[in-house]
C-alpha positions in Angstrom: 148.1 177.5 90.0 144.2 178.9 90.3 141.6 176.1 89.9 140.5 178.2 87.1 143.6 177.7 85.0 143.5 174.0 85.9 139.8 173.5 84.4 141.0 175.3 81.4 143.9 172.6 80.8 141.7 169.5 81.8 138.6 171.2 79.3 141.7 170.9 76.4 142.5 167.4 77.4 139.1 166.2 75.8 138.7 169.0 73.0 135.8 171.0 75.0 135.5 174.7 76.2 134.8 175.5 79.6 131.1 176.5 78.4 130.7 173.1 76.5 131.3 171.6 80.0 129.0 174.0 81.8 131.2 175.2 84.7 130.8 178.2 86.4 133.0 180.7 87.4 130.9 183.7 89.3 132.1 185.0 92.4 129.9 182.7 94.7 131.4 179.4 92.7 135.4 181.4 93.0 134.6 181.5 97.1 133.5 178.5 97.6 136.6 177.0 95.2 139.0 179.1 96.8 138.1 178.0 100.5 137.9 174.3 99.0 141.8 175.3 98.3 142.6 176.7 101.0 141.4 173.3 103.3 143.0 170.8 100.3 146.1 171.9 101.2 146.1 171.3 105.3 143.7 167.6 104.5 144.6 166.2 101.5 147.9 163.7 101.9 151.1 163.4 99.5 150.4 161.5 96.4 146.6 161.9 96.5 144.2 164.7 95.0 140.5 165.6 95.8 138.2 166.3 93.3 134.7 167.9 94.2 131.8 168.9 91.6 129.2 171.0 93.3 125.9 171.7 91.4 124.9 175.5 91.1 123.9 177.7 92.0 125.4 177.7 95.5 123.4 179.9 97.8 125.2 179.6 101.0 129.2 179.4 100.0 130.3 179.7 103.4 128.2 177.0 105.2 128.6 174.8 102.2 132.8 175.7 102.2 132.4 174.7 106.0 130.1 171.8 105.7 132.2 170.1 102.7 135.6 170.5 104.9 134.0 168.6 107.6 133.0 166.0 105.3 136.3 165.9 103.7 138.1 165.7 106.8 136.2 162.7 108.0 136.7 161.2 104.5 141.0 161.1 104.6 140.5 160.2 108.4 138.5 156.8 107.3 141.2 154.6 105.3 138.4 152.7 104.1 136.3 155.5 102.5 134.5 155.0 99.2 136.9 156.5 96.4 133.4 158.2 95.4 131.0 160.2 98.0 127.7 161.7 96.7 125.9 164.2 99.3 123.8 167.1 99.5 125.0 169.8 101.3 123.2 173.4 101.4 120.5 172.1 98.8 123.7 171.3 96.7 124.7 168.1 95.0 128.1 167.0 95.7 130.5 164.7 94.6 134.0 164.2 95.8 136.4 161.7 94.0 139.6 161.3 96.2 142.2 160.1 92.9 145.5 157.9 94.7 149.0 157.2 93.4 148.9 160.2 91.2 152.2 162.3 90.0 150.0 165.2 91.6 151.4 167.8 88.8 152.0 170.3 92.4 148.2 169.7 92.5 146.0 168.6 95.5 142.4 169.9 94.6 140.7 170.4 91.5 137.0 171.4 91.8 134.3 172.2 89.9 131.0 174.3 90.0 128.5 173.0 87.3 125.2 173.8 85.9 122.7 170.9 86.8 122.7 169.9 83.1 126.5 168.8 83.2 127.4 165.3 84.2 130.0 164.5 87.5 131.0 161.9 86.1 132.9 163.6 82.5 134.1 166.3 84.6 136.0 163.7 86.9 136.9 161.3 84.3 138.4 164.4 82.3 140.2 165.3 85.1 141.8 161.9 85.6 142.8 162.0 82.2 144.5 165.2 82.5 146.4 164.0 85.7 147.6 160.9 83.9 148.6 163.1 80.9 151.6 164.2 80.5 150.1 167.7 80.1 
């Protein structure tokens, strides 16, 4: 399923559009998703899902795509990394929520590209939600 169609559902799950939320879906914030997918898929372990927010605009989506994998990497290689990592990467913010012991829906990665306005936080706690629905 594309990341888009899987913001769509989690936007329903707490009555908001994707505008209301502030995402963004331009062909530098579809790159940067789509290589986020593509490296989920080889990092990300059974039973868990990542979640990343990245603040826009994004004016480097391959040395961010790059840089965030590493990071990534280095987070599911450290069994006692925080649930929650904030960073800067390419003059973006970052988040990265790693969600555990989830019926993954066939999922592994959701992400997220945002206008500065919108809050991490709602987009990740909508997110859960939707995962623990029964959507």
């Amino acid at each position: 399923m594309k990341n888009r169609d899987l913001v769509a559902m989690i936007a329903i799950t707490g009555n908001l559009s994707i505008k209301e939320l502030g995402l963004r879906f331009d062909r530098v914030a579809l790159r940067l998703l789509d290589e986020l997918q593509v490296c989920s898929t080889r990092l990300v372990p059974e039973g868990q899902i990542l979640l990343v927010t990245v603040t826009a605009p994004i004016w480097s989506p391959s040395k961010t795509a790059t840089a965030l994998e590493k990071k990534i990497e280095k987070i599911f290689h450290q069994p006692t990394a925080s649930r929650l990592v904030k960073i800067s990467v390419q003059k973006n913010q970052v988040r990265i929520r790693i969600v555990k012991n989830v019926q993954t829906k066939n999922v592994k990665f959701i992400g997220f590209v945002h206008n500065p306005a919108t809050k991490p936080k709602q987009l990740f706690d909508l997110a859960e939600k939707w995962l623990t629905s029964g959507m």
